[in-house]
N, CA and C atoms as an extended XYZ file, in Angstrom:
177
Properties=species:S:1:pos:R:3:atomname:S:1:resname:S:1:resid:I:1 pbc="F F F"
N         8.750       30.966      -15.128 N   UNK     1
C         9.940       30.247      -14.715 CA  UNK     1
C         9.572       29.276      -13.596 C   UNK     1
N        10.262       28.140      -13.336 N   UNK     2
C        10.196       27.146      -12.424 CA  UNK     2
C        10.616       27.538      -11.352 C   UNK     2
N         9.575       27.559       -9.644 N   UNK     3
C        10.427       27.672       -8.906 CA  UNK     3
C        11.792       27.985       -8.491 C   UNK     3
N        12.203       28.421       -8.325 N   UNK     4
C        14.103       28.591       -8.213 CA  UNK     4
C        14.347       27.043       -6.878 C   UNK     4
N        13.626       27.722       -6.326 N   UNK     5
C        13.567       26.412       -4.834 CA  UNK     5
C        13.587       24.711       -5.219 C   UNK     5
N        13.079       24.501       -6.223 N   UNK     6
C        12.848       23.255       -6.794 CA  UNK     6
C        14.048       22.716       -7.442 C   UNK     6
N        13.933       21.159       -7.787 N   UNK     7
C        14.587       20.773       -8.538 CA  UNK     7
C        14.325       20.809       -9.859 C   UNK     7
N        14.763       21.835      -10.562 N   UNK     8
C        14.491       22.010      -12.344 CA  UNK     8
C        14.282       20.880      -12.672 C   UNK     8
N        15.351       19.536      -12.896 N   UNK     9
C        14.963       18.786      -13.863 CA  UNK     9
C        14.905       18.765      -15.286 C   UNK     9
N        14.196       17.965      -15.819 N   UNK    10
C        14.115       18.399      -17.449 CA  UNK    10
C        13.080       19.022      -17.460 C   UNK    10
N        13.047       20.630      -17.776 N   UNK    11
C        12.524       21.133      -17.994 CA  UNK    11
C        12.067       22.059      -19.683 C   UNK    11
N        11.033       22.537      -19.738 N   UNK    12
C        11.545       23.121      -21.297 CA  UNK    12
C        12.584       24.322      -21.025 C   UNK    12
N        13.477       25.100      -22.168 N   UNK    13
C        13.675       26.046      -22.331 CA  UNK    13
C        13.367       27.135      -22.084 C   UNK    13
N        12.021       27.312      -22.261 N   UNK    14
C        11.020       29.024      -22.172 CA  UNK    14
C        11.037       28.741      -20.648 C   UNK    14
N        10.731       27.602      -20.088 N   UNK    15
C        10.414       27.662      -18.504 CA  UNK    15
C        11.732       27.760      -17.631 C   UNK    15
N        13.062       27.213      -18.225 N   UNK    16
C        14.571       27.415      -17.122 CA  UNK    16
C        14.892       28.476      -17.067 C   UNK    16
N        15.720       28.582      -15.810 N   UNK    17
C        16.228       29.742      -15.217 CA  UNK    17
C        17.552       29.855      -16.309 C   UNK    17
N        18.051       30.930      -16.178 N   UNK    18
C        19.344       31.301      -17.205 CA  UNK    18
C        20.786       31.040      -16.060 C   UNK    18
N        21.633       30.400      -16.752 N   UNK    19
C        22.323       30.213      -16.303 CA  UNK    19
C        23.238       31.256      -15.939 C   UNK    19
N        24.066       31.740      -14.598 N   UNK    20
C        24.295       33.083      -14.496 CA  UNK    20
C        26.077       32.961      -14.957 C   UNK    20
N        26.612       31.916      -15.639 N   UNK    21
C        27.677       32.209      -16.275 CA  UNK    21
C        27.513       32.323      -17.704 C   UNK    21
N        26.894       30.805      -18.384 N   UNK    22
C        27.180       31.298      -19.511 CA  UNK    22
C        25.809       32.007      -20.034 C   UNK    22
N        24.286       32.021      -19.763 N   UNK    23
C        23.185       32.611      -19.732 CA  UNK    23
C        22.381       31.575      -20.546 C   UNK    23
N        22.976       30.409      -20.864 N   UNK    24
C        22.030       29.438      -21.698 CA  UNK    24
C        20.949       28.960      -20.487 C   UNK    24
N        19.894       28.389      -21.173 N   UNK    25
C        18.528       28.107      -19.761 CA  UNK    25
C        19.240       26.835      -19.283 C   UNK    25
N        18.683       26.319      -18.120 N   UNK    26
C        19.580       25.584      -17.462 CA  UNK    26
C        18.606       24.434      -17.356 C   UNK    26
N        18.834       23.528      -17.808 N   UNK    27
C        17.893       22.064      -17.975 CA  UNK    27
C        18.654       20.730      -17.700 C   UNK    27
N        18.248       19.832      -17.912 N   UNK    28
C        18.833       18.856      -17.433 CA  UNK    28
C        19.552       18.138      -16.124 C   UNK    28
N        20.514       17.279      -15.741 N   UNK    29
C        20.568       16.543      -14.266 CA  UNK    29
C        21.642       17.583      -13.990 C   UNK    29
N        22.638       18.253      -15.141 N   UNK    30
C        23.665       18.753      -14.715 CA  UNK    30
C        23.791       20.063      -13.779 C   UNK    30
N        22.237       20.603      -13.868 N   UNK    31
C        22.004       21.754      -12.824 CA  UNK    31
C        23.160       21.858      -11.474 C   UNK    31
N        23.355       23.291      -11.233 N   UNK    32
C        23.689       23.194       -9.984 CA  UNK    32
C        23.436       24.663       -9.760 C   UNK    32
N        23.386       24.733       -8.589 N   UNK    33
C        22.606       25.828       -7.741 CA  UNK    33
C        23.776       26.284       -6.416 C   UNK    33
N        23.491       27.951       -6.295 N   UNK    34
C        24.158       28.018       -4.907 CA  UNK    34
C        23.038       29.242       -4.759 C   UNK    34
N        22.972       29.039       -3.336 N   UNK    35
C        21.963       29.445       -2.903 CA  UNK    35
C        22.595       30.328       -1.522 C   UNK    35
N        22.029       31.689       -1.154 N   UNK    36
C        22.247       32.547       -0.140 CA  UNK    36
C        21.839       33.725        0.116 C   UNK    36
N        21.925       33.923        1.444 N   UNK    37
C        21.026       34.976        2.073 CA  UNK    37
C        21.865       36.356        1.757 C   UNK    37
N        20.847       37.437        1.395 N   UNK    38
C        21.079       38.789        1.175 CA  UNK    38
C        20.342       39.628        1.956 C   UNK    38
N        20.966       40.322        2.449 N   UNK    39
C        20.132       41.253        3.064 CA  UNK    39
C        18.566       41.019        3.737 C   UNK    39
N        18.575       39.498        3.818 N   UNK    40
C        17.402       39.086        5.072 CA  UNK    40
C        16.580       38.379        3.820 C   UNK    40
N        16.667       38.343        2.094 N   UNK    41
C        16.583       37.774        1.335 CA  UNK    41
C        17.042       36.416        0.690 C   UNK    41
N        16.112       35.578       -0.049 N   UNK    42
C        17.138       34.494       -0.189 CA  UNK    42
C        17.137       34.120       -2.047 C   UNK    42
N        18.630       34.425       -2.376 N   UNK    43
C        18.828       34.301       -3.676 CA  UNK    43
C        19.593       33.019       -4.339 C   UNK    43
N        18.810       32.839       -5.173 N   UNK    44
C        19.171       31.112       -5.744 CA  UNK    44
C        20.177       31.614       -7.528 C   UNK    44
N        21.198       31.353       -7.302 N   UNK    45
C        21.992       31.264       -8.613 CA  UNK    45
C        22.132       29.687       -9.165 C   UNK    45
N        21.756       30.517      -10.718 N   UNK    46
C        21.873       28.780      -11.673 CA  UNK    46
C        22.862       28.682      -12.539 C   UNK    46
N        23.580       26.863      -12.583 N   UNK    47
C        24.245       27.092      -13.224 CA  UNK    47
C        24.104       25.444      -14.330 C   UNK    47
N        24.485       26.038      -15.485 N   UNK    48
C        24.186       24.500      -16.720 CA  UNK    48
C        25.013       23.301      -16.173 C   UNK    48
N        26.317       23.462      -15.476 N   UNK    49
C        27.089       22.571      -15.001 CA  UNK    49
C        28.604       23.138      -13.793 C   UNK    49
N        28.855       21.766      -13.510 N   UNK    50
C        30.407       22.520      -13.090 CA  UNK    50
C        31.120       22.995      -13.574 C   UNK    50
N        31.076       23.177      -14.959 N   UNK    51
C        32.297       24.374      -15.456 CA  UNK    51
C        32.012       25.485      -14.699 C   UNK    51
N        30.306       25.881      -15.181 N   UNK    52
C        30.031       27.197      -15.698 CA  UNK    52
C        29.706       27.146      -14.114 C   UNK    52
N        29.768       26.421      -13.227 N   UNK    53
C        29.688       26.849      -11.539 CA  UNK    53
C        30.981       27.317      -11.043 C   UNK    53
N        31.691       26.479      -11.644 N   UNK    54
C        33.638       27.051      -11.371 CA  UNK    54
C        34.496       28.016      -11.671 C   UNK    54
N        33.379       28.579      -13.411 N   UNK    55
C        33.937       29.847      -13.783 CA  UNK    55
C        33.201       31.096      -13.172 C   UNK    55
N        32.189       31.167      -12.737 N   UNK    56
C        31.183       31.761      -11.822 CA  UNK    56
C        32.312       31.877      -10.612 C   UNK    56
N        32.368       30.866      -10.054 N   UNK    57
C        33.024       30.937       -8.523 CA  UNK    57
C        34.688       31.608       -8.289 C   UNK    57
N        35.376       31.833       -9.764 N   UNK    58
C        37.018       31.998      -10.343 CA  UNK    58
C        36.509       33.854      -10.382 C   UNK    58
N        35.664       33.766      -11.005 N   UNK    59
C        35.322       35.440      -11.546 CA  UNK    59
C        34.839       36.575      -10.767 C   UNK    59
């Protein structure tokens, strides 16, 4: 998998992160990311677009 830290980009398939709403790999400009600290950890969530960032953020 690509960095989480990075800007994906166009990337292939086998290499994107899964998107954590709808679970398709996450490629292209429409990426979006939220990113935050856990427990002294730092966790990067992906998402294919603003829907699937809005239904993430509703749920």
């Amino acid at each position: 998998m690509v960095d989480p830290t990075s800007d994906v980009g166009d990337v292939d398939a086998d290499d994107a992160p899964a998107c954590a709403d709808c679970g398709a790999p996450v490629t292209g400009d429409s990426h979006r990311v939220r990113s935050r600290i856990v427990d002294g950890d730092s966790e990067h969530v992906h998402f294919c677009d603003d829907d699937c960032l809005e239904n993430w953020e509703q749920g």
